[in-house]
C-alpha positions in Angstrom: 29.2 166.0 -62.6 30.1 169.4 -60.2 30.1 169.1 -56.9 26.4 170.2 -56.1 25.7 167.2 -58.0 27.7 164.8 -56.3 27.0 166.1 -52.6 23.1 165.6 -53.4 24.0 162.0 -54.9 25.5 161.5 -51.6 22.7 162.7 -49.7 20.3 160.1 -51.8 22.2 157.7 -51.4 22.6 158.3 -46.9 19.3 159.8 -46.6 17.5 156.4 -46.7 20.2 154.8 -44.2 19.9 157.0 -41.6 16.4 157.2 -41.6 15.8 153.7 -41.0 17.9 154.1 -38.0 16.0 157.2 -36.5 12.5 155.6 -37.2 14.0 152.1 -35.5 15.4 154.1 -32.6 12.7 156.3 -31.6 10.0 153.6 -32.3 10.6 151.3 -29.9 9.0 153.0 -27.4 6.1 154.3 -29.6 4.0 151.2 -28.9 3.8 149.1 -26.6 2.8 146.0 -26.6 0.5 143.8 -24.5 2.4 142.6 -21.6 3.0 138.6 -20.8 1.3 137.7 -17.5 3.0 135.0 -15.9 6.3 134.5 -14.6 8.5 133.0 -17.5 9.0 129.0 -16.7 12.7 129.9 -17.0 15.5 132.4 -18.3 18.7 131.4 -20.3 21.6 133.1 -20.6 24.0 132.2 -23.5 27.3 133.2 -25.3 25.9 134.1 -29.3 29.0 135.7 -31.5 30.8 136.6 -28.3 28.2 138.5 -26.7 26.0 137.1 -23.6 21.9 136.7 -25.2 19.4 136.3 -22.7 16.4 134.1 -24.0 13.5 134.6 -21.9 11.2 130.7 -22.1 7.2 132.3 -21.4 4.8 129.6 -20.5 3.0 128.7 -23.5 -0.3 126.9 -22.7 -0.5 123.1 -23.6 -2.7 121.4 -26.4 -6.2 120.2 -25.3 -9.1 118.1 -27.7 -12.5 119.2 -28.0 -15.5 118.6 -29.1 -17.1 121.5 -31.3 -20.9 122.3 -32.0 -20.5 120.2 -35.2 -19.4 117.3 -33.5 -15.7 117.5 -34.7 -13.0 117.0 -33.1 -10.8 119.7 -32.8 -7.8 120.8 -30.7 -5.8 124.2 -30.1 -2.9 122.3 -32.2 -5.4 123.0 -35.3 -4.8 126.7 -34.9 -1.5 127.3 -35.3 -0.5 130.4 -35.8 -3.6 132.3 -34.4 -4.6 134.7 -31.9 -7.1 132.9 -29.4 -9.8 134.6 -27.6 -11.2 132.2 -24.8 -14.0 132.1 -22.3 -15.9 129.9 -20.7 -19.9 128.9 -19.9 -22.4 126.6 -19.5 -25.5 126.1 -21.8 -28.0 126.3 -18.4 -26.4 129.4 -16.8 -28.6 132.1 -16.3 -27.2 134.7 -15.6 -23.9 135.9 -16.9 -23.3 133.8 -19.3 -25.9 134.9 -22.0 -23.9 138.5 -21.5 -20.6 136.9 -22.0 -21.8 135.6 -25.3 -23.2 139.2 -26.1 -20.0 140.7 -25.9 -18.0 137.9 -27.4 -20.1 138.1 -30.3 -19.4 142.2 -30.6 -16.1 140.9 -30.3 -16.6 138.7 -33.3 -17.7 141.1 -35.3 -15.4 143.7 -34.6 -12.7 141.2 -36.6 -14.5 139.4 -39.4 -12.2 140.9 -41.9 -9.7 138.8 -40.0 -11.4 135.7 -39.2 -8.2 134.2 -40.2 -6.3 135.5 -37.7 -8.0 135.4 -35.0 -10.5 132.6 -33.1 -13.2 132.5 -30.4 -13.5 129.6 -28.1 -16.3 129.1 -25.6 -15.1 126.4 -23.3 -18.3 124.3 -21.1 -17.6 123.8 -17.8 -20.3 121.3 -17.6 -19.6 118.7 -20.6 -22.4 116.1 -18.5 -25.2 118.8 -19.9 -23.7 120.3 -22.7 -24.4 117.7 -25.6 -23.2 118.6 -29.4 -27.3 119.6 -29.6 -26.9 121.9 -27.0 -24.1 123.9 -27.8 -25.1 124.5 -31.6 -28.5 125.5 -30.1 -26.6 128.0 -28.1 -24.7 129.0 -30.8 -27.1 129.2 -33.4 -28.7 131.6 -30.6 -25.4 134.0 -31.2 -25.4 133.0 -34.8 -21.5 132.3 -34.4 -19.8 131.7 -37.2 -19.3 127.7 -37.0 -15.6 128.1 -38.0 -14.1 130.9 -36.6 -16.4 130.4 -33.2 -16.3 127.3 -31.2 -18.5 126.4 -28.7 -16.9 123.3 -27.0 -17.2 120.3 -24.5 -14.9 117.9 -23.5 -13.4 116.1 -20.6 -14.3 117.8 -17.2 -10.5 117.2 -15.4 -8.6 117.8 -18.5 -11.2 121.1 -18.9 -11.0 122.4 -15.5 -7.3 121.5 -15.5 -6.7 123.8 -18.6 -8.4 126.4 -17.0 -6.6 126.5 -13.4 -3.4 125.3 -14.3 -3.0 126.7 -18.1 -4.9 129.5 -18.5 -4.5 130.4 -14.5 -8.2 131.3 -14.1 -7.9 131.6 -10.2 -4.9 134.4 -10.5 -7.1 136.5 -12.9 -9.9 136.1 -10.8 -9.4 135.4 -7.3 -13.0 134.8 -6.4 -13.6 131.6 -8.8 -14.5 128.6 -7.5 -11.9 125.3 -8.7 -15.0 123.3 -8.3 -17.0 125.3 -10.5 -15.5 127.6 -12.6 -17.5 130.6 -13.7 -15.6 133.9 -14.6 -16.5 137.0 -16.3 -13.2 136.8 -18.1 -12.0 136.6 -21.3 -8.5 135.5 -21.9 -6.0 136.5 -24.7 -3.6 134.1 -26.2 -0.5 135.1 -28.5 0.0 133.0 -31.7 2.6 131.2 -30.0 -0.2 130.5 -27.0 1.4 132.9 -24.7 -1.3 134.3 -22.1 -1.2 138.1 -23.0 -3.9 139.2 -20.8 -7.2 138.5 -19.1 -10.5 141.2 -19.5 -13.6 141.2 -17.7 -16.5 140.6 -20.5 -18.8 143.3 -18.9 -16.3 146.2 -18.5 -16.7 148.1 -21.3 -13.0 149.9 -20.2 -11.3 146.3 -20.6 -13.4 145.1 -23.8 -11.7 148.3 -25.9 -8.1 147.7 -24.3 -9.1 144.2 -25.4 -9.9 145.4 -29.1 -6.7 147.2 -29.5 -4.8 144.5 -27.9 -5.7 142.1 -30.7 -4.2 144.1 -34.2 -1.7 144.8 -32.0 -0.3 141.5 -31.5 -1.5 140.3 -35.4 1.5 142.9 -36.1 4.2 141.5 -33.7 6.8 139.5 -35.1 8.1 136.4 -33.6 12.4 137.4 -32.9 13.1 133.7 -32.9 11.4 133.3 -36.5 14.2 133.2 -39.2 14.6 137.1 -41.4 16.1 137.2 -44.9 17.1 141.0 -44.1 17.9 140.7 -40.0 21.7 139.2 -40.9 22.2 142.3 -43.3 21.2 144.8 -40.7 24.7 144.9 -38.9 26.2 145.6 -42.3 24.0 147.9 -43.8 26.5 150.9 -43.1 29.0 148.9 -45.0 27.3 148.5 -47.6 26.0 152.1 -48.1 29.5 153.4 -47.8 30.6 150.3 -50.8 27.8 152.1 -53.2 28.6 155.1 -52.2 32.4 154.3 -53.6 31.8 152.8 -56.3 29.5 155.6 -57.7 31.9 158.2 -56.9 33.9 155.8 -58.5 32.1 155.5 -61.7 31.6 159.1 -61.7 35.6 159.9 -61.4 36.1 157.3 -64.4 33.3 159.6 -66.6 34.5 162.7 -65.7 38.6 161.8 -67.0 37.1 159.7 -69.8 35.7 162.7 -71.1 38.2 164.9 -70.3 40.5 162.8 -72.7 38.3 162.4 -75.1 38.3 167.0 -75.1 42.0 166.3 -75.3 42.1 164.4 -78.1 
């Protein structure tokens, strides 16, 4: 093999290396992704292979048991792993609820390729009214998907609790009332129930931020979650340079073999 040959084996064999370097290094910046709105509940700083790791802890919203339009019981514990879209309503409203459900459904169907990913809760904030008959009534009105869409009822404390205390329904909308809550918002949950954001179901503006906020976090990786190729990254120059030795290597042992073999 001449040495043209050999240089452009070489280059093969870095090219790939130090491209997954630039893309890495100039991508981290090239999206960005929706922001986590609270305060972490706390920060901890620890000593990992002699280096300090800061591990931020973000409040993740608590479990809570409903009761859906079917009559089932059903909890956010049954949807591990997906992205959570919640509002909230009451079946007697007049007047902005019947728009929320308008734009949630336009939601909906702006993801039913993903209905696996992604789930739409309508929370009652008057369980005494809101019956199992009443909420399928009102959904049926929507035609939600009875799956993917809940329309739900349960108890009033532990409800409005979730709402004020999880979900923090009075800092994304300072005007509701704790005694009745009634907000135009819709509120975004991470797969690990991390509150990514809060968008007023009427703005148009924050419904579109909303609808590229979604795929967007579908695509973002948990760092905690365990990697099969995240050990070997540290390495990865090593090991291109090893290859890189042994097939000069291989190719040094050809080239004399056959030079020998002319000798003989």
């Amino acid at each position: 093999m001449n040495k043209k040959a050999l240089l452009a084996l070489m280059l093969a064999l870095i090219m790939p290396f130090a491209g997954y370097y630039i893309v890495k290094y100039f991508s981290k910046e090239a999206v960005h992704m929706p922001a986590r709105y609270f305060t972490p509940d706390s920060v901890i700083v620890s000593e990992v292979n002699g280096k300090m790791v800061t591990d931020t802890i973000w409040h993740k919203v608590k479990n809570i048991e409903f009761t859906n339009q079917l009559g089932k019981k059903v909890s956010l514990d049954d949807l591990k792993g997906k992205i959570l879209v919640i509002d909230f309503f009451f079946t007697r409203c007049p007047s902005i609820c019947p728009g929320l459900a308008r734009s949630m459904k336009r939601l909906r169907d702006s993801f039913l390729k993903n209905d696996s990913i992604v789930q739409f809760i309508s929370i009652s904030i008057d369980p005494k009214h809101d019956s199992v008959p009443q909420l399928r009534k009102f959904a049926d009105r929507y035609n939600a998907n009875h799956d993917t869409w809940w329309f739900v009822t349960g108890n009033k404390n532990e409800i409005y609790d979730f709402a004020l205390n999880e979900l923090k329904a009075g800092l994304a909308d300072t005007n509701v009332d704790t005694s009745f809550i009634h907000t135009e918002n819709f509120f975004l949950l991470d797969s690990s129930r991390v509150v990514r954001g809060w968008f007023n179901g009427f703005d148009t503006v924050k419904q579109a931020q909303l609808v590229r906020d979604i795929p967007l976090l579908m695509l973002e990786k948990d760092k905690k979650q365990p990697s099969v190729f995240r050990d070997f990254i540290p390495i990865l120059p090593i090991i291109f340079i090893c290859i890189e030795i042994v097939f000069i290597a291989v190719i040094i042992f050809n080239r004399k073999k056959r030079q020998e073999e002319k000798a003989i």
